[in-house]
N, CA, C and O atoms as a GROMACS GRO file, in nm:
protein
  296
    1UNK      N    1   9.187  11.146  10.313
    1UNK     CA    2   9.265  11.036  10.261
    1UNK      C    3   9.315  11.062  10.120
    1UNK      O    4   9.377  10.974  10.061
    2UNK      N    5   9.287  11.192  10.056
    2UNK     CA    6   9.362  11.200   9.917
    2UNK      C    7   9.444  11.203   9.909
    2UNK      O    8   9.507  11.170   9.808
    3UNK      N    9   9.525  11.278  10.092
    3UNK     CA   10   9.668  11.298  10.046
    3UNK      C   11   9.763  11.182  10.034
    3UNK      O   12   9.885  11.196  10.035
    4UNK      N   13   9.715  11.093  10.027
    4UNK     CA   14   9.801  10.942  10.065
    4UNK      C   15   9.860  10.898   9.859
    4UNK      O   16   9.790  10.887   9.759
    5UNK      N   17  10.007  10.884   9.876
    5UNK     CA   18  10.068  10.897   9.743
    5UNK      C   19  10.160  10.741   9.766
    5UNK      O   20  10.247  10.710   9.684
    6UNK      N   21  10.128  10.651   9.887
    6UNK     CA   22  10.197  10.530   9.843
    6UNK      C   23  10.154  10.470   9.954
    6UNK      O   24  10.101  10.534  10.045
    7UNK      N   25  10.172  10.352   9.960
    7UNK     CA   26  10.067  10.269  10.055
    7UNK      C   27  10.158  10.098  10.102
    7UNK      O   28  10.168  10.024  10.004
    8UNK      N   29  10.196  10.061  10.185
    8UNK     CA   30  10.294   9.926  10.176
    8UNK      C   31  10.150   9.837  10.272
    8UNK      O   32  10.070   9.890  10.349
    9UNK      N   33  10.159   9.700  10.234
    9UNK     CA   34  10.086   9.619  10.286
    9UNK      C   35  10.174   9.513  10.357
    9UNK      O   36  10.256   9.456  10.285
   10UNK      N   37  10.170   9.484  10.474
   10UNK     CA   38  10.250   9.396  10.551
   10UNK      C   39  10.091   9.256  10.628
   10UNK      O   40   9.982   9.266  10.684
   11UNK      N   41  10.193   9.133  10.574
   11UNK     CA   42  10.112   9.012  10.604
   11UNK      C   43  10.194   8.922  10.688
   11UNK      O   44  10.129   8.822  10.716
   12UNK      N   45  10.284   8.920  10.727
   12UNK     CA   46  10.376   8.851  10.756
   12UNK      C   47  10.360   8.776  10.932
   12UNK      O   48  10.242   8.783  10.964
   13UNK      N   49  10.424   8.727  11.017
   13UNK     CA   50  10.434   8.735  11.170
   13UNK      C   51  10.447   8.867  11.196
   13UNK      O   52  10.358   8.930  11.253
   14UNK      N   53  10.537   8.910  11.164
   14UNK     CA   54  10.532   9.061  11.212
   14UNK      C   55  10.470   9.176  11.172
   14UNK      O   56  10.519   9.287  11.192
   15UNK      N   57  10.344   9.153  11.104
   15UNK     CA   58  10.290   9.243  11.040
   15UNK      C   59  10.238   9.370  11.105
   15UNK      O   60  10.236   9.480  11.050
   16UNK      N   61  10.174   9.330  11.294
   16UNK     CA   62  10.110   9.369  11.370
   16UNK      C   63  10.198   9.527  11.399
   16UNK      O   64  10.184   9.641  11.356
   17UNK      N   65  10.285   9.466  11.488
   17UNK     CA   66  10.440   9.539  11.517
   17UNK      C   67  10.472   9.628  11.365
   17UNK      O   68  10.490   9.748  11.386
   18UNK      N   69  10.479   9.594  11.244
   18UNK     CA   70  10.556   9.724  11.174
   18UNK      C   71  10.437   9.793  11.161
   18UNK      O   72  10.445   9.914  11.183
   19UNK      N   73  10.325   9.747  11.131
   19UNK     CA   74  10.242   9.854  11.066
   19UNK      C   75  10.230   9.969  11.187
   19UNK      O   76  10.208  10.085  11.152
   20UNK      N   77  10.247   9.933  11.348
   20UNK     CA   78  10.222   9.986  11.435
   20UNK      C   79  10.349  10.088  11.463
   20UNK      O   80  10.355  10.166  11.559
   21UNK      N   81  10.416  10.077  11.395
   21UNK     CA   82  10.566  10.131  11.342
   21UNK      C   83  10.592  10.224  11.253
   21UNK      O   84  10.681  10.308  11.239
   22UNK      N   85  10.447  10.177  11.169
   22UNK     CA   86  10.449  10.284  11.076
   22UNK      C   87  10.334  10.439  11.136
   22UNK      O   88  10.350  10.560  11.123
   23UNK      N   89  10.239  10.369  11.191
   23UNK     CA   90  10.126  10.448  11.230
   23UNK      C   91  10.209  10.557  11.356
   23UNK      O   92  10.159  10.668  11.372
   24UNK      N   93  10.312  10.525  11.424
   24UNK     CA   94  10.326  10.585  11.528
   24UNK      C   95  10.441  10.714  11.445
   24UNK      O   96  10.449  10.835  11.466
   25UNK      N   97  10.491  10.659  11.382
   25UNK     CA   98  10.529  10.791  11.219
   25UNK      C   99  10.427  10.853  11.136
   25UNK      O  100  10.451  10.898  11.024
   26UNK      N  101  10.284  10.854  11.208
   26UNK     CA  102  10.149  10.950  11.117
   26UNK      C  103  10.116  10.894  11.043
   26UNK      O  104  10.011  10.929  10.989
   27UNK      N  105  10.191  10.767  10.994
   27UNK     CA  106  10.109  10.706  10.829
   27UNK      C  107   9.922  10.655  10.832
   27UNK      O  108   9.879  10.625  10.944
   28UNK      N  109   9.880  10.652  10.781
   28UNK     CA  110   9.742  10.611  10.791
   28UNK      C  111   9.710  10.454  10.745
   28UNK      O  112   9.754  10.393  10.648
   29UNK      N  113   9.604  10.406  10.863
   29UNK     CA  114   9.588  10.286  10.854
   29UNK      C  115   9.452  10.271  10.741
   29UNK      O  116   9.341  10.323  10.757
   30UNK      N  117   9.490  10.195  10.636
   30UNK     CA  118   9.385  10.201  10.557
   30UNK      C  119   9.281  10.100  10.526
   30UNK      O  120   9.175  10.123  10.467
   31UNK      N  121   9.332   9.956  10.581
   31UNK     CA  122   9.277   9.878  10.572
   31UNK      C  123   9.332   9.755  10.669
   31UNK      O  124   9.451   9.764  10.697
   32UNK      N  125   9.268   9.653  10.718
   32UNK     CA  126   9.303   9.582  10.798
   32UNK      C  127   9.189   9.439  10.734
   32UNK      O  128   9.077   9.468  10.692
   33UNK      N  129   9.232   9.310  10.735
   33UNK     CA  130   9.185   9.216  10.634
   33UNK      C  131   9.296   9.061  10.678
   33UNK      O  132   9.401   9.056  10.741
   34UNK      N  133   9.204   8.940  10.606
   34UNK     CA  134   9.270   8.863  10.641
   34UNK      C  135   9.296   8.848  10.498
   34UNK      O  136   9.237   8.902  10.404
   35UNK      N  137   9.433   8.730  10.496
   35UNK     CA  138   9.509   8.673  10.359
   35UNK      C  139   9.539   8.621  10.328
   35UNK      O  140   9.660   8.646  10.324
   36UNK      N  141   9.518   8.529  10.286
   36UNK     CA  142   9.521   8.391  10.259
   36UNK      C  143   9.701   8.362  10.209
   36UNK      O  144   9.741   8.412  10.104
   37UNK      N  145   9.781   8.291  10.282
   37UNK     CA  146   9.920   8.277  10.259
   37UNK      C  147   9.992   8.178  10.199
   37UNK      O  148  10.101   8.173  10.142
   38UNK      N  149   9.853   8.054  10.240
   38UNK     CA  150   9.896   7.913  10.168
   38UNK      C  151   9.817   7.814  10.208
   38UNK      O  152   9.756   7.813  10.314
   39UNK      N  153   9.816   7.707  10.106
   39UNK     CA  154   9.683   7.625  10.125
   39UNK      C  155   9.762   7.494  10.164
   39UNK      O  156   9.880   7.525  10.146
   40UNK      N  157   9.756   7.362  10.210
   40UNK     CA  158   9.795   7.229  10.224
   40UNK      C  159   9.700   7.108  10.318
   40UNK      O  160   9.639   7.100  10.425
   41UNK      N  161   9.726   7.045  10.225
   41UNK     CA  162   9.575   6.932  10.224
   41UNK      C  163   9.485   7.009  10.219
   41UNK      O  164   9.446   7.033  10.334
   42UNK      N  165   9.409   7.084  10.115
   42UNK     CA  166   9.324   7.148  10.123
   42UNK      C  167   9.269   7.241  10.212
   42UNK      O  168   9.149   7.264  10.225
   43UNK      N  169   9.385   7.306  10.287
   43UNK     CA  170   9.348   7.416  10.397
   43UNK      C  171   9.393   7.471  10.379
   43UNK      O  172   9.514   7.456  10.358
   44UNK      N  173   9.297   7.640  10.366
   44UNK     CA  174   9.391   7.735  10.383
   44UNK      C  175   9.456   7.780  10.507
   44UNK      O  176   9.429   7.736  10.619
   45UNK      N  177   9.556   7.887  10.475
   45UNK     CA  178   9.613   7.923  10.605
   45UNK      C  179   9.611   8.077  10.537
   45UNK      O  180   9.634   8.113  10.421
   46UNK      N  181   9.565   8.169  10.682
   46UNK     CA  182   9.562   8.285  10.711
   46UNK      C  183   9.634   8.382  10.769
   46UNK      O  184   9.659   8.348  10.885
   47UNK      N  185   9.698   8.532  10.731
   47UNK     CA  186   9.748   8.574  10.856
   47UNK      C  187   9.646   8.703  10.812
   47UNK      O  188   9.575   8.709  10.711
   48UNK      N  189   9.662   8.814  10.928
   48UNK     CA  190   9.617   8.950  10.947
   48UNK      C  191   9.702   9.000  10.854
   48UNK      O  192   9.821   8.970  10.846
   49UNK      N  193   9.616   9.114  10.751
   49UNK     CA  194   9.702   9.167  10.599
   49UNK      C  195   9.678   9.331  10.691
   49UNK      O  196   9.563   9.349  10.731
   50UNK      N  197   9.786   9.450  10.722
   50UNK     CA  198   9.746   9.602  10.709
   50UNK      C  199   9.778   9.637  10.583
   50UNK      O  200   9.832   9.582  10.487
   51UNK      N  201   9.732   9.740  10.605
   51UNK     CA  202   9.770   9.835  10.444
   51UNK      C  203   9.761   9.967  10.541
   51UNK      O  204   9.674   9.993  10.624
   52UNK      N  205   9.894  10.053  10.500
   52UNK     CA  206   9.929  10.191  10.579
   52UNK      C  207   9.933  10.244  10.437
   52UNK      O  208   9.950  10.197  10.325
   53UNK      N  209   9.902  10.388  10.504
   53UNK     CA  210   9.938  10.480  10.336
   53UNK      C  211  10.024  10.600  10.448
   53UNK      O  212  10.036  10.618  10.569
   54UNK      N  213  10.077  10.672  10.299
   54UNK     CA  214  10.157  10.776  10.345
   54UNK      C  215  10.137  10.901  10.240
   54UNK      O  216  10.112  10.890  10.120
   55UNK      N  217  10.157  11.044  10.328
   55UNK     CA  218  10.135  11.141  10.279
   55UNK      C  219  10.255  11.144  10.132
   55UNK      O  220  10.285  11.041  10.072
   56UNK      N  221  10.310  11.283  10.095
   56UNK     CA  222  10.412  11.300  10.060
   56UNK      C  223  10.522  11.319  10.102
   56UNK      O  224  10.621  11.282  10.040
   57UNK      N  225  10.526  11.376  10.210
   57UNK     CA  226  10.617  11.424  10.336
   57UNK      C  227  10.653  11.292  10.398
   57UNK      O  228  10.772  11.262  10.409
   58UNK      N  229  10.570  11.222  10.434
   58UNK     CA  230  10.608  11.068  10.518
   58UNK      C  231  10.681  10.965  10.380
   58UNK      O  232  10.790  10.908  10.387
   59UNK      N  233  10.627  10.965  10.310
   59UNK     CA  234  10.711  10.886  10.179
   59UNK      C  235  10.808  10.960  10.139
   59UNK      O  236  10.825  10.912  10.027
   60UNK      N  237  10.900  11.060  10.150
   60UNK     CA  238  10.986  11.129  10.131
   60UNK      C  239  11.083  11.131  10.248
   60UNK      O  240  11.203  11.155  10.231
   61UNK      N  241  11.028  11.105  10.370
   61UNK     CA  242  11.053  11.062  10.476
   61UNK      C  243  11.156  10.917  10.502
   61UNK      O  244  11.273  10.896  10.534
   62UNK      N  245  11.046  10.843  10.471
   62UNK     CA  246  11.023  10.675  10.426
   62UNK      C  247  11.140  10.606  10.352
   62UNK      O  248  11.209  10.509  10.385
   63UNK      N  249  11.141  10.711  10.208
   63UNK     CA  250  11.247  10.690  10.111
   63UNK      C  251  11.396  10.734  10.174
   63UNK      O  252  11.491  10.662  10.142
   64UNK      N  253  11.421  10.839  10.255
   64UNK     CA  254  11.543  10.893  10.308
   64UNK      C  255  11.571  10.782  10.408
   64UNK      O  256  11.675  10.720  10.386
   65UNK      N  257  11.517  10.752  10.489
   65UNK     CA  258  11.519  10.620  10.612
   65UNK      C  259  11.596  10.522  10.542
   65UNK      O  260  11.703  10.480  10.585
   66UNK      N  261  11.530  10.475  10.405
   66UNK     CA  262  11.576  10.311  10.368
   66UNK      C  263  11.760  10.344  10.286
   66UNK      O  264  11.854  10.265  10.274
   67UNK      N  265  11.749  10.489  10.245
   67UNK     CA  266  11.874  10.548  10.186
   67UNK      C  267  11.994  10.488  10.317
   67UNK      O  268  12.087  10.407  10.320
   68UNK      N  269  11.938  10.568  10.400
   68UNK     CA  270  12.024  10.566  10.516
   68UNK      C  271  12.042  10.423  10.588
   68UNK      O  272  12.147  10.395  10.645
   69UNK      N  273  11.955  10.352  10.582
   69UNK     CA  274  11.975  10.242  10.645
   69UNK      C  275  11.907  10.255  10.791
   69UNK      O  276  11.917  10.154  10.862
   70UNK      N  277  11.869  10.317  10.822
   70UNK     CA  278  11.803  10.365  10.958
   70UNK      C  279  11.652  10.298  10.983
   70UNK      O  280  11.604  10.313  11.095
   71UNK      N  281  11.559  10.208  10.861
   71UNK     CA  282  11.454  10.205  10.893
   71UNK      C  283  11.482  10.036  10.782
   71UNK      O  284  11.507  10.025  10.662
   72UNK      N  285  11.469   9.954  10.865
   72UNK     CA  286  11.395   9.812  10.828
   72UNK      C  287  11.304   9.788  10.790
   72UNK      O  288  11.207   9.770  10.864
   73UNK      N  289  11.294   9.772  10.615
   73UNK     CA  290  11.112   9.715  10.632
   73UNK      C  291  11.119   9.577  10.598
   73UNK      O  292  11.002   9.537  10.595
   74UNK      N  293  11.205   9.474  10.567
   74UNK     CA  294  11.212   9.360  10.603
   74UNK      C  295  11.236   9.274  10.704
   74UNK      O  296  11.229   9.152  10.684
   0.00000   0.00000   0.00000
């Protein structure tokens, strides 16, 4: 895991789906966690938080994708 030089955390509805998006591109799954998103009447609310990391090669990768327009991370 040293080689990992940048890391994106997705919490969202679709968090499941990209991170699984990212992993099937080699990135490494580094953590998986819940996250607190927002509280009302005194409740919180939760979704599933990943955290993927990426080599140098995959973030160089990563960065050329969003250049191009070819890779959505919103």
């Amino acid at each position: 895991m040293n080689d990992i030089v940048f890391t994106l955390e997705f919490d969202d509805d679709s968090a499941n789906s990209r991170a699984n998006d990212f992993l099937e591109k080699g990135w490494k799954l580094l953590h998986v966690g819940t996250k607190m998103i927002d509280t009302y009447n005194e409740q919180a609310y939760y979704n599933t938080a990943y955290v993927v990391g990426a080599n140098q090669q995959q973030y160089d990768e990563y960065k050329n994708d969003l250049k191009n327009d070819e890779f959505e991370l919103f």
